[in-house]
N, C-alpha and C positions, 0 to 999 in steps of 0.2 A: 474452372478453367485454370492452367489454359494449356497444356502440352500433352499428350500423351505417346507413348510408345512401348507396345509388347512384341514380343519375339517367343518362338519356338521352334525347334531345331537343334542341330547338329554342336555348334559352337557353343561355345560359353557364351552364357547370357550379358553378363554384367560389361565388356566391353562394347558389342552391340547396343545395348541400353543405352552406355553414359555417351557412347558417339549421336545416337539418337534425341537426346536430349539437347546436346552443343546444337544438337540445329534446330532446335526450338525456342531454345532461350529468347532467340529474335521476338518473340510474340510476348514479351515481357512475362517475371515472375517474382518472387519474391520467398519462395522455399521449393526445394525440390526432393525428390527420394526415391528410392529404387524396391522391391520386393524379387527372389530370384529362391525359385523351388528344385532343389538338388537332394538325392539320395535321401528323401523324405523330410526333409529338414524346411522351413520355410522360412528362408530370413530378411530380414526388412531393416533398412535402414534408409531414416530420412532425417532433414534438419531444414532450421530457415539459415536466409541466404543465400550464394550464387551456387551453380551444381559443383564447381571446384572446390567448396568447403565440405560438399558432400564427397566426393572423391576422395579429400585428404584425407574423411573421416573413414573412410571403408577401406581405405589404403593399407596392405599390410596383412587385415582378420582376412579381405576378399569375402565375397558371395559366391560360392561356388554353384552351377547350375546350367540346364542349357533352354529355362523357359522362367522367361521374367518379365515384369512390364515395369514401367519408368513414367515420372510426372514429374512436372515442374507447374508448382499451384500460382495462383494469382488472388489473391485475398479477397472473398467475399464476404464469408460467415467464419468469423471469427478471426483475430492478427495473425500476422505474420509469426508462427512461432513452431516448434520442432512438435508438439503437439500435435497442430493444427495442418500439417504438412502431409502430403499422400505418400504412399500408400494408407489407408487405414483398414481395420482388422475386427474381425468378430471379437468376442469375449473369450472363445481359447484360443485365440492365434493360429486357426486352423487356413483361414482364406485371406487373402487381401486384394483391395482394390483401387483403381483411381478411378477420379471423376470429372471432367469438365462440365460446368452448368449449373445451377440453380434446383433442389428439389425445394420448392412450396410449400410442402403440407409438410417442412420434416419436424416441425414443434411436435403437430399431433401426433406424427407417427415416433416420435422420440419419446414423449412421455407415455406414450399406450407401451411400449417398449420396455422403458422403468417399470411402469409397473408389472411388467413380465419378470422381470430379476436380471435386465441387462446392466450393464454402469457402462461410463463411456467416458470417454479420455481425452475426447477432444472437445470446440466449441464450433465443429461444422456441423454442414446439411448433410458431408457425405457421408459420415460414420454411422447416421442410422442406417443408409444401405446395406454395409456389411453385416448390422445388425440383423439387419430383414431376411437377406439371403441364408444367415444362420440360421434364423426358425425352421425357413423351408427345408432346410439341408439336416434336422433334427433326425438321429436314426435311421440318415442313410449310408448306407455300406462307402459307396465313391463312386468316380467313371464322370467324364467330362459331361456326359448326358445328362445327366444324373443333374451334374452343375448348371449345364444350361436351363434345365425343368425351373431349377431353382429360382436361376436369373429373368428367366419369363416371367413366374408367379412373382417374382419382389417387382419389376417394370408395370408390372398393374398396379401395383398401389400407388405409384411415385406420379406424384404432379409437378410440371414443368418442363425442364431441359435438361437434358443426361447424354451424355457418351461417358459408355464403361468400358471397362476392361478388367477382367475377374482373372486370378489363379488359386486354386485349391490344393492344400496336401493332399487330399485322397485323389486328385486328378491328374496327375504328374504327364498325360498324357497332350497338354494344350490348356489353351485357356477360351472365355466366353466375352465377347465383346458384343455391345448394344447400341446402338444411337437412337437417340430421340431430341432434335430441334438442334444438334450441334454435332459440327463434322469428325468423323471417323473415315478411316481407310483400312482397307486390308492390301498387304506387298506379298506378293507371291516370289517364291523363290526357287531352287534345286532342292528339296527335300527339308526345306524352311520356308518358314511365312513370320508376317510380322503383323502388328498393326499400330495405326496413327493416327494423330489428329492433321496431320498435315503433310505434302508430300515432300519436303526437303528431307527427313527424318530417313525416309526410304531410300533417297537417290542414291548412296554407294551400294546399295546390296539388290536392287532391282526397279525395274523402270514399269513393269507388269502389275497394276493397279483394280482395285474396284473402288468405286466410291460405294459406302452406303447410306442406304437411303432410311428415311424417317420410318421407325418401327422394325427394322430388319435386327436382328441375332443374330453373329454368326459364331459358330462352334470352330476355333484354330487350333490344327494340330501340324507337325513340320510335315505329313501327307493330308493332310483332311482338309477342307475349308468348304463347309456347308452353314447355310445363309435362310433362316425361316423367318416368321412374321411373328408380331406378340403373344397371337395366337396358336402357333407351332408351324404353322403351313408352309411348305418350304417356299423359297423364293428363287428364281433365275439371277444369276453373279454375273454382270457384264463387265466381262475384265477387260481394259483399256491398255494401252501400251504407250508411252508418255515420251514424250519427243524432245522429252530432259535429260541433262548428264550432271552429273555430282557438281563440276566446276562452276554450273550456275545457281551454286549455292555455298563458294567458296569465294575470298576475296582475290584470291590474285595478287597484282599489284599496289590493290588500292588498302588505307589504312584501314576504314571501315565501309559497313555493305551501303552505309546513304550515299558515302562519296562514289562509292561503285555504281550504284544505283541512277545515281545524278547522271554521272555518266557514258551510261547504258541509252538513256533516251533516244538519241539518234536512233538506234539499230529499233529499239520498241516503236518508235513514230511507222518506221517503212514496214513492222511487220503488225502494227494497228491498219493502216494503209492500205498493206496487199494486199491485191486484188478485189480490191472496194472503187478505184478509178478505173473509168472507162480508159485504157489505153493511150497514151499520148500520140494524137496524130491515127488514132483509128479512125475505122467508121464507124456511127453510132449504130448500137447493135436493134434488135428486132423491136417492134413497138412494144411502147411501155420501158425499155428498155433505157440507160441515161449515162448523162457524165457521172452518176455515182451509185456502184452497185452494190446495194444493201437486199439482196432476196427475203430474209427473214424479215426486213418493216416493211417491203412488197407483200408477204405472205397477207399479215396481220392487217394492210391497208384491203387488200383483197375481200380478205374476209370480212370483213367489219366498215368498210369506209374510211377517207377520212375524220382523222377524230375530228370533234367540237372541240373540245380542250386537252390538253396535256400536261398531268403533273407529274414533276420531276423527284424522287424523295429518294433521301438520303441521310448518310449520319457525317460528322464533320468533315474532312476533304474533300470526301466526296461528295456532300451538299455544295461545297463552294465551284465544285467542278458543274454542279445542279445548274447555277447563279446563269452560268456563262450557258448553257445551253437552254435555260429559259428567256435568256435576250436573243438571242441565236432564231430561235424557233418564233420568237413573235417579228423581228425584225429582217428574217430571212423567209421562213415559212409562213408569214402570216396567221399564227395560228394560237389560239390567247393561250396562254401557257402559267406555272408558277410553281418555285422549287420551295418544298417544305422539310422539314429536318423531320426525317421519319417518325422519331419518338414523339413528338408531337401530332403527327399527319394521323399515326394509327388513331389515335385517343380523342380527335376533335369532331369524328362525325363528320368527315368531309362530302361535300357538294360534288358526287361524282357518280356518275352511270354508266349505261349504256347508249355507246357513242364517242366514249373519252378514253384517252390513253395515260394509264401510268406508264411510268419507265425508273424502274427500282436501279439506282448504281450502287455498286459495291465493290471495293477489289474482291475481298474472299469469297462473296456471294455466300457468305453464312452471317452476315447480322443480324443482328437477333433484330432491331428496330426497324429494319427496314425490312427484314422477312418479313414482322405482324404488317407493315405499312403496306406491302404487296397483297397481302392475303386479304387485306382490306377492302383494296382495290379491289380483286378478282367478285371477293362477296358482294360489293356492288354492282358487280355487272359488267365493271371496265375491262376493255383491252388492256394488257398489260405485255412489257418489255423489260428484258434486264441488259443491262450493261456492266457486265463482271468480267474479271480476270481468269477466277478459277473452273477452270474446266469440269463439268459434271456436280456443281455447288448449288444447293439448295434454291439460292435465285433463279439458276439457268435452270432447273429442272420443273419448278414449278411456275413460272413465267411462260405466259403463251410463246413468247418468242426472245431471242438471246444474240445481243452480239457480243464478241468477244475481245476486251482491248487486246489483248496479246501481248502484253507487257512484261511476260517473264515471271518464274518468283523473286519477290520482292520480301527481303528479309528484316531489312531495319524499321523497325515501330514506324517513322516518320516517313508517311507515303510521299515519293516522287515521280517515278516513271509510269506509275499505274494513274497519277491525278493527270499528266499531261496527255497520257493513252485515253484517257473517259474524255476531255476536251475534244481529245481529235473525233471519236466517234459520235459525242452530243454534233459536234461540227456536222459529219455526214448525215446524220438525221436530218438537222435542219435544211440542209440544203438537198435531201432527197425530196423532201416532202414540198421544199419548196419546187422544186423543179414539176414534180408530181400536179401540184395545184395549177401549174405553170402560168405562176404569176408574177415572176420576178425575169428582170432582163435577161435573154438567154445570153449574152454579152458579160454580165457580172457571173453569171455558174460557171461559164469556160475561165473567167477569170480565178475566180475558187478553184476549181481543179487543179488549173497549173500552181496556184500556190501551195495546194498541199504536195502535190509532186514534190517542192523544193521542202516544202518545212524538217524533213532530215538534216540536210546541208545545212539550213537555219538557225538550227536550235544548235549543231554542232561549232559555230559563229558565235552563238548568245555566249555558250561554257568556257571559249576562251577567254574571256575580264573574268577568268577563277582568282587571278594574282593581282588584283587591281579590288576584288570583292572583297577579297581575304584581308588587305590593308585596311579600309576599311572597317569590316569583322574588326579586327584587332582593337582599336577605338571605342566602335561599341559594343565591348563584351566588358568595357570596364564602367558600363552605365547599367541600370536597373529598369528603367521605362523608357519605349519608344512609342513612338505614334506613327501610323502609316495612312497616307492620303492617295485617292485616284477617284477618277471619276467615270460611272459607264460601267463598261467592261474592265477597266482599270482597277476599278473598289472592289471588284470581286475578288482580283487578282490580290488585292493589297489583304482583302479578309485570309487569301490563304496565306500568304506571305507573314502576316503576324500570326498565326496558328503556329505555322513551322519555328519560327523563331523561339517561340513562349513554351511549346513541346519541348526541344532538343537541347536550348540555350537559358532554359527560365529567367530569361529576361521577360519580365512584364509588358505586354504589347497590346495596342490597340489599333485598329483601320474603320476610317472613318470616309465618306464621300467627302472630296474637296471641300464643296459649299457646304458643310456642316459644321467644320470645327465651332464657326462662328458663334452657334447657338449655342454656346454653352463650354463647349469644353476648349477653346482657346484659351480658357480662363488659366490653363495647366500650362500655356507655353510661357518657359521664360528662358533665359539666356542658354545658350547650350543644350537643350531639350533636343534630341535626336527626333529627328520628325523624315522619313522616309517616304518619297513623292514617286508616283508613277503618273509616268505622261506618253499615251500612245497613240491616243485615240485622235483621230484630225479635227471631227467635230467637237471639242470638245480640249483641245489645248488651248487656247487663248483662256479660255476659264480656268483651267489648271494653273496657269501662270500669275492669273491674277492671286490663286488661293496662295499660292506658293509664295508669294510676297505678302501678302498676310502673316506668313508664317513667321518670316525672315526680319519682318521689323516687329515681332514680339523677341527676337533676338534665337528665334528658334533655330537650330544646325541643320540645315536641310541637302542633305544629299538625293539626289533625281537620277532615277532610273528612268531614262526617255529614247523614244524612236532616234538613232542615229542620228534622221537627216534635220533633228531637232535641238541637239546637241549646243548649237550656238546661240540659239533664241534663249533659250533655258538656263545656260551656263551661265549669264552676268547677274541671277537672283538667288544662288546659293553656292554653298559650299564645295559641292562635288560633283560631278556628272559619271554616272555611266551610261554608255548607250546599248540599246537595244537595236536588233538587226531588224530593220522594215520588211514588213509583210502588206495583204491585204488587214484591213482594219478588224474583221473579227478572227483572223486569228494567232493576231499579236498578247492576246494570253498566253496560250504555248509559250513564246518565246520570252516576255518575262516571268513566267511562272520559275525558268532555269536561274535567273541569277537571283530570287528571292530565295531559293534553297538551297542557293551557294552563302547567302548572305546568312543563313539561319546555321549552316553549316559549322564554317569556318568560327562566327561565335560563339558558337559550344566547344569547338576543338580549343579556343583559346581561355574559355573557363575552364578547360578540366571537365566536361560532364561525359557523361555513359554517354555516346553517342545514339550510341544503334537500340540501347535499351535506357529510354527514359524513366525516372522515377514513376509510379505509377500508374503506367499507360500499357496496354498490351494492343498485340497488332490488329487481331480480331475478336470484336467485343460480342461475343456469344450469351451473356447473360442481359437483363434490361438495369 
């Protein structure tokens, strides 16, 4: 992993490329490099580092060509280093390729190799690919066909996760791109195509998409784009037309895409939203029919009942977004629920069948750990749902059924508007299903309804204390460890809040349930220790207050983030108050979710760190 981007057509390659690349970087990397085939010549040029050092470096000789592909790696097998860095190349520098993902078996097919009389130059898994592709390509004339045969016969041997993308000197006419377990795209264009790992890459040169899918090839040329199976069989292209423009993957006025991002939310909450509530002031519509219309958990309730149980699985934000919709669903829907960290869920043999609902979250809908964690599920026999962002992404596709947060792309490593987007839909679950069992007041669901109506307006209330967070920020970005307390829905809230922080701001961070510090780790509070308190929950402030003074005679600095109309209760046992805009009780996450990512924010901007690209973290983690 983790970038990829080829092109073929008209234009010169190498501008297309490097523009293709700047909108990847988002997904973290740590070397990048380019390959571009012109007037028979195929030249390659890559290094570690950010892709402006590759620019400088190409700056001047140029690549000249009008069919190239481009990567930006993310370090698995083997460091960060200009070696190690894609493109990589056979043993005469006839083809070159990139690779996103993991091959498995490549020791053994590396040394079966050696002792073929290959050498190799790098310390990755991908270089035996190009190795492989060479044998097959041994004594053949040329012609893209020709390449793709090739690219077929090497995809069988290869165990694991692969999206490729091949160019050949003898092929000048296109190149061959593959996916297996990790996302690709093809961009169609006026007498050019492209392709990608992702679709920001595409947005200035065409909105005209296919995703593909696990096991498909397709042969690219600036007229051709045919699409077969491992096997050769051809396959059907569903091209998609994408209801994105270039500027929502551009900053704007904001310095970087999290602060863009942050506050983006509003317009994400009403189009997570639309038209999921029954009309304000309608009539309720035909039986079966409710205050919240989710068709696709009707589909799946239809077909199967409801569940017995429901597990929630996920990998980090989005497990903690898990946390809040497995309270949600036993305290709303009644229905015993439990959110597991994917990588674990797949590999523990979980207690689950037919009868029970998983519901895999993901923004990209391509993790690798929560893909096996779904596939798990299915093998058992469960119902299964995804809750992803990207449209047409391996979750939604292979998931009985898909809602969509609609959160937008979201470009900066540290998720914001996609965690408070999976809240709002865990939300509508819960309380479809509650309504469905109809066993909750019908009194409190009208009352939920009109809350989320307003949660746009709300959450756009929370982001104004940005100038008041930011003061703060400023304080603690010159400390090393904080601690974060809440209780309920609040601890969840507080787990994502020191995630963000410790990601963006490498401040050392922990969140703890109020009543626990006690056992043990109060031991760590002493004078000045930043200790960061959320208080929202009604059942459950008076406890809050009490831990919060706990805190405060270890001499701990405790600033509280608290429901507004709680602001005075709270404010004579620490140091700071911010308030939080009141809502109904469970879905006052949303709304401090906003100022704990202004607070992780603004601390990073006043250390100096990469914002948008954290030290080694990428956005979509496609290998295990």
């Amino acid at each position: 992993m983790c970038g990829i981007i080829g092109y073929t057509g008209p234009r010169e390659a190498l501008p297309v490329l490097v523009d293709g690349l700047s909108r990847l970087e988002y997904r973290g990397y740590d070397s990048a490099g380019i390959a571009v085939l012109g007037d028979g010549v195929l030249a390659v040029e890559k290094c570690e580092g950010r892709l402006s050092r590759l620019v400088s470096r190409i700056h001047g000789g140029g690549l000249p060509g009008r069919l190239g592909i481009g990567h930006t790696r993310w370090a698995t097998h083997g460091r960060p280093s200009d070696a190690n860095a894609h493109p990589h190349q056979d043993c005469h520098r006839e083809l070159a390729l990139v690779h996103n993902g993991i091959v498995e078996n490549y020791l053994e097919l590396k040394m079966d190799l050696e002792r073929r009389g290959h050498s190799f130059t790098s310390e990755t898994d991908t270089e035996v690919i190009a190795h492989l592709i060479e044998e097959k390509l041994r004594g053949s004339q040329g012609g893209l066909d020709v390449l793709a045969a090739a690219v077929r016969a090497t995809a069988a041997e290869l165990q694991g996760a692969f999206a490729l993308a091949v160019v050949w000197r003898r092929a000048p006419e296109g190149l061959v791109a593959v996916r297996q377990d990790n996302p690709l795209i093809v961009g169609f264009g006026d007498r050019e195509n492209f392709v990608a790992s992702d679709i920001p890459a595409l947005l200035p040169y065409t909105r005209v998409v296919s995703i593909l899918r696990n096991g498909d090839l397709a042969i690219v040329g600036p007229d051709r784009v045919e699409v077969t199976d491992l096997d050769g069989r051809p396959r059907r292209l569903e091209r998609t037309t994408l209801d994105l423009g270039p500027e929502q993957a551009e900053l704007g006025r904001y310095r970087h895409f999290m602060e863009k991002e942050i506050f983006e939310q509003p317009q994400a909450l009403s189009d997570a939203l639309r038209g999921r509530l029954e009309p304000s002031g309608g009539k309720r519509g035909p039986a079966g029919a409710g205050r919240f219309l989710l068709p696709e958990l009707d589909a799946l309730v239809a077909g199967t009942g409801l569940p017995g149980q429901v597990a929630l699985v996920a990998c980090g934000t989005a497990y903690h977004a898990g946390l809040i919709g497995r309270a949600l669903l036993e305290r709303l829907g009644g229905i015993t629920s439990r959110a597991e960290i994917a990588s674990e869920f797949r590999y523990s043999d979980p207690l689950l069948g037919r009868g029970d609902l998983l519901v895999a979250i993901s923004q990209s809908g391509e993790t690798t750990d929560t893909l096996g964690a779904l596939r798990e599920g299915i093998r058992k026999g469960a119902s299964t749902l995804g809750v992803v962002n990207v449209v047409g992404s391996s979750v939604a596709r292979e998931a009985g059924g898909v809602l969509y947060t609609r959160a937008g792309p979201e470009i900066a490593v540290a998720s914001t508007k996609a965690y408070t987007t999976q809240i709002a839909v865990l939300t509508l679950i819960a309380l479809r299903l509650a309504e469905i069992r109809a066993r909750t007041d019908p009194a409190l669901l009208d009352a939920a309804a009109a809350a989320l109506r307003q949660l746009p307006g709300l959450i756009e209330k929370a982001l104004e204390q940005s100038a008041a967070i930011e003061e703060y920020a400023g304080r603690l970005a010159r400390r090393e460890d904080a601690f974060f307390i809440g209780r309920g829905l609040d601890y969840a809230v507080c787990l994502e809040g020191q995630l963000k922080l410790k990601e963006i701001s490498y401040i050392h961070a922990e969140a703890y349930p109020g009543g626990e510090l006690k056992h043990g780790t109060l031991a760590l509070i002493q004078k000045g220790v930043p200790v960061v308190a959320l208080v929202t929950q009604p059942d459950l402030e008076e406890k809050m207050i009490s831990n919060i003074r706990e805190v405060a005679a270890r001499g701990g600095a405790v600033t509280a983030f608290v429901r507004s109309d709680l602001a005075g209760s709270v404010r004579p046992h620490v140091d700071r108050v911010i308030p939080v805009p009141v809502t109904v009780p469970w879905l006052q996450p949303v709304l401090a979710a906003a100022p704990f990512q202004l607070l992780a924010y603004h601390a990073a901007v006043h250390r100096g760190c990469d914002v948008d690209k954290p030290r080694n973290l990428a956005k979509s983690v496609t290998v295990e």
